[in-house]
C-alpha positions in Angstrom: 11.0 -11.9 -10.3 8.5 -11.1 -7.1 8.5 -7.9 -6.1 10.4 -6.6 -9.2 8.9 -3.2 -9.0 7.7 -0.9 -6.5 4.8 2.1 -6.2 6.0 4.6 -3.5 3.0 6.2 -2.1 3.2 8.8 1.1 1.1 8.0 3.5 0.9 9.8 7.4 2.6 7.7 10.3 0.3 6.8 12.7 2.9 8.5 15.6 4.0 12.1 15.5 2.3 12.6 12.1 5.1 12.1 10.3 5.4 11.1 6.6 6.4 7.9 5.5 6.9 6.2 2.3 5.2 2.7 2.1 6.7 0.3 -1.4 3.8 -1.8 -2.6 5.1 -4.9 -3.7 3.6 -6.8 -6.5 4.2 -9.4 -9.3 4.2 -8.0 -13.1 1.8 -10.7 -14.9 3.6 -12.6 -17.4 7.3 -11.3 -16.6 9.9 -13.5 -18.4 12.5 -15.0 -16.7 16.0 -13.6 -16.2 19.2 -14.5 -16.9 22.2 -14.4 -14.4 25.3 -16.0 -13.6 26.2 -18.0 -9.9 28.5 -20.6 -8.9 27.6 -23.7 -8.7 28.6 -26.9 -7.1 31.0 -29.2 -9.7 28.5 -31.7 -10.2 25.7 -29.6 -10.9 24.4 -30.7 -14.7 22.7 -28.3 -17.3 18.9 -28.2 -16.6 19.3 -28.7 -13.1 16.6 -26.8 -11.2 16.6 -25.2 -7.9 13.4 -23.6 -6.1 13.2 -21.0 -3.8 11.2 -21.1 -0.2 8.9 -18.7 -2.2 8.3 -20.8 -5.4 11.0 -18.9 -7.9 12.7 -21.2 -9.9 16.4 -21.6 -11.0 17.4 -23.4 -13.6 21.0 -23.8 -14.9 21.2 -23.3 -18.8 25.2 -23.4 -19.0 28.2 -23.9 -17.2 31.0 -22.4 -17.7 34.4 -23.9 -15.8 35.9 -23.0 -12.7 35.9 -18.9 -12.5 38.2 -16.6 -10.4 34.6 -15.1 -9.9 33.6 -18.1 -7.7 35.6 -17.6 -4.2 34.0 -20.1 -2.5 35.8 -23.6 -3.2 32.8 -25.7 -2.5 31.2 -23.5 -5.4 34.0 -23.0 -8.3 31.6 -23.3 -11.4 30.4 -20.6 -13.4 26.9 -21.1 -14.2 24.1 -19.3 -16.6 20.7 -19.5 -14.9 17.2 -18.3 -16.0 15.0 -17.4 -12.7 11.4 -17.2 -13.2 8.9 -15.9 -10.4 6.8 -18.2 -8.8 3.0 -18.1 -10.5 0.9 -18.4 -7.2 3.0 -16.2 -4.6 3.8 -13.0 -4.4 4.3 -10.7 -1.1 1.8 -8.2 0.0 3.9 -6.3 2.1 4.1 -2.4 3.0 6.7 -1.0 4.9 6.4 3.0 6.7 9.7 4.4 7.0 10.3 8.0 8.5 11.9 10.9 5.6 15.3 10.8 4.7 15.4 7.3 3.2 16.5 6.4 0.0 15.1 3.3 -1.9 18.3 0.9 -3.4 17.8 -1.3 -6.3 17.9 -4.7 -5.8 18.5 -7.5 -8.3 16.6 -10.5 -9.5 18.8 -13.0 -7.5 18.7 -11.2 -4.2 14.5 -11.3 -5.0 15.2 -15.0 -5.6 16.8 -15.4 -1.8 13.9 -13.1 -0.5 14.8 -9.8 -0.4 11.9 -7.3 -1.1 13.1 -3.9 0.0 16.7 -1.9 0.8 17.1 1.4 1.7 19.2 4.0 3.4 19.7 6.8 5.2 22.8 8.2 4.5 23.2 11.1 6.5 22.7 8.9 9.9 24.3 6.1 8.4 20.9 3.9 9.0 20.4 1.4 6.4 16.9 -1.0 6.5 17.0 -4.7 4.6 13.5 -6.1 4.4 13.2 -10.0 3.5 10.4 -12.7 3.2 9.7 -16.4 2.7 6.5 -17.9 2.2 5.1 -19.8 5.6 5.7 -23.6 5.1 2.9 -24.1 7.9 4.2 -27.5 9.0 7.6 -26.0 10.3 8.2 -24.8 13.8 8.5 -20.6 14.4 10.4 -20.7 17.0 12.8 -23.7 16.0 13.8 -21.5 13.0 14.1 -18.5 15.3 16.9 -20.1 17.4 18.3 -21.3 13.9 18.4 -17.5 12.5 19.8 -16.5 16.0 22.5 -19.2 15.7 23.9 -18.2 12.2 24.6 -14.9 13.4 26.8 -15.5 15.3 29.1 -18.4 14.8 32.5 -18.1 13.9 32.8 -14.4 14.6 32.9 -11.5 17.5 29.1 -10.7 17.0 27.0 -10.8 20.5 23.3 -10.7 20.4 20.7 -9.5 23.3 18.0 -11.4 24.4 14.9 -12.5 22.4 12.1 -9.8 22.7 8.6 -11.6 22.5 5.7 -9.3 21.3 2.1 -8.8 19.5 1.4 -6.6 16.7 -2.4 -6.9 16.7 -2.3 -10.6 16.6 0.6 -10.8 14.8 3.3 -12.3 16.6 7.1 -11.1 16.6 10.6 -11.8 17.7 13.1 -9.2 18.1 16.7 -8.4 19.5 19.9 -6.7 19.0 23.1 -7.9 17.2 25.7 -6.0 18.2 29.7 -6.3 16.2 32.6 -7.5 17.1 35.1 -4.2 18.6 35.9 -1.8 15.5 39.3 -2.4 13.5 41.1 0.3 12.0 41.3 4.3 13.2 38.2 5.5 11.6 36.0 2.1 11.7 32.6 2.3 13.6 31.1 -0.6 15.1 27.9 -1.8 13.5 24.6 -2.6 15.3 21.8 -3.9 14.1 18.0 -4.6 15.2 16.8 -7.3 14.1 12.6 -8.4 13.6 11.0 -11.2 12.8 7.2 -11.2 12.2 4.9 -13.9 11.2 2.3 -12.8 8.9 -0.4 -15.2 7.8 1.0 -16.3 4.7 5.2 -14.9 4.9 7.7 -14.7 7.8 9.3 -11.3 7.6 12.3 -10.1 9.0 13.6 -6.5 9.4 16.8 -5.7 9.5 18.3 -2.2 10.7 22.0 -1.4 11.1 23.3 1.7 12.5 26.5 2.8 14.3 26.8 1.3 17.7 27.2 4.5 19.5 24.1 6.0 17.8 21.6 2.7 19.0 20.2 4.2 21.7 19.3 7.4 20.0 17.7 6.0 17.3 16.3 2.9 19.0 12.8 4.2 19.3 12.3 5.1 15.2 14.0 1.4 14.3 11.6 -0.2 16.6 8.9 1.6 14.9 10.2 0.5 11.6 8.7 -2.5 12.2 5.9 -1.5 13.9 4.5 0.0 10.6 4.4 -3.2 9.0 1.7 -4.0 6.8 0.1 -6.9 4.5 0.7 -9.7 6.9 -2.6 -10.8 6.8 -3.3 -13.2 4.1 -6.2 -10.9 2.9 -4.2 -8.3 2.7 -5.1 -6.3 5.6 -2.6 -4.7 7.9 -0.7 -6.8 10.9 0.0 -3.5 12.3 -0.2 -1.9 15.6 0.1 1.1 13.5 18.7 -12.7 6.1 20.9 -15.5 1.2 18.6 -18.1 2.0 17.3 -19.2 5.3 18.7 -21.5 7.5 15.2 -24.0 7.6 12.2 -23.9 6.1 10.1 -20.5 7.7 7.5 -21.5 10.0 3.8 -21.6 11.1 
């Protein structure tokens, strides 16, 4: 699928002189397509094909019955599926992120929804989720902005801040902070994240960064950066810099 493999490279950050690792993302030409399973609606029918925002195509080669794997009663079915990457889009993202990360694999489905990039820090229990969509260009940024911000938080305890507004070097972005519902249990920590949206010439990106509660403040500054060290969101490949399962909408010009 897109972004199946990575090439770590170290590079120096641009503040404090600090080394970061930057994954170049890239298509393998003439990868096959992979199998997997997902649940399925009941009337979904063998060769039914579903395509990502990005172009990768799922097509259902077998179904299998109702599964105790499938929780979700609207989707009961067992299905086999072949995903194949889309031919004419692939991201050109780079991402700087301070030492003490460690890259997680992802799979071919979560590629399939958008996900290009997951790591962690363990030791500060900071973990980064990076995710893009091709632009549909006829689509509205900021309508699918409220649309992100309104999926967060329905049905739960989840608060969010106020919409930042700001410019990487032309590039424009959306950020705020989603904060979780009051910790359950004796040793539970409350969750925070920080989340970014950036529209790049060709993908919307968003940046994800979760981190204890109590530990936001002290870390804010290097999440915010996280972002900040964006690169590829020009369509030519140049940096934007000033150096999430499938969207709600289509992502926007």
């Amino acid at each position: 699928m897109a972004a199946a493999s990575l090439t770590v490279c170290a590079a120096a950050a641009v503040a404090g002189g600090h080394m970061v690792y930057i994954p170049q993302f890239y298509v393998i030409p003439g990868q096959k397509p992979t199998l997997d399973e997902v649940c399925v609606m009941a009337d979904v029918s063998v060769g039914a094909k579903t395509r990502s925002q990005n172009g990768d195509v799922m097509e259902v080669t077998a179904l299998n019955g109702r599964s105790p794997m499938c929780r979700d009663k609207d989707k009961s079915i067992l299905a086999h599926v072949l995903l194949t990457p889309a031919s004419d889009f692939n991201s050109s993202l780079k991402i700087g992120l301070p030492p003490g990360f460690r890259e997680l694999p992802i799979n071919d489905r979560q590629r399939f929804n958008g996900e290009r990039f997951e790591a962690e820090d363990a030791r500060r229990h900071m973990h980064v989720w990076i995710k893009s969509w091709r632009r549909d260009k006829s689509a509205n940024f900021n309508t699918w902005i409220q649309r992100e911000r309104g999926t967060q938080v329905d049905g739960n305890e989840r608060t969010q801040s106020r919409t930042e507004t700001f410019d990487l070097d032309g590039i424009e972005g959306r950020r705020w902070d989603l904060m979780d519902g009051p910790a359950k249990g004796m040793f539970a920590k409350r969750q925070a994240w920080v989340v970014t949206y950036l529209k790049g010439e060709k993908e919307l990106v968003r940046i994800e960064v979760a981190v204890h509660a109590e530990d936001l403040e002290k870390y804010r500054e290097e999440i915010t950066a996280i972002a900040e060290h964006m690169e590829g969101l020009r369509a030519d490949g140049t940096p934007g810099d000033a150096t999430g399962q499938n969207p709600v909408g289509s992502p926007a010009s």
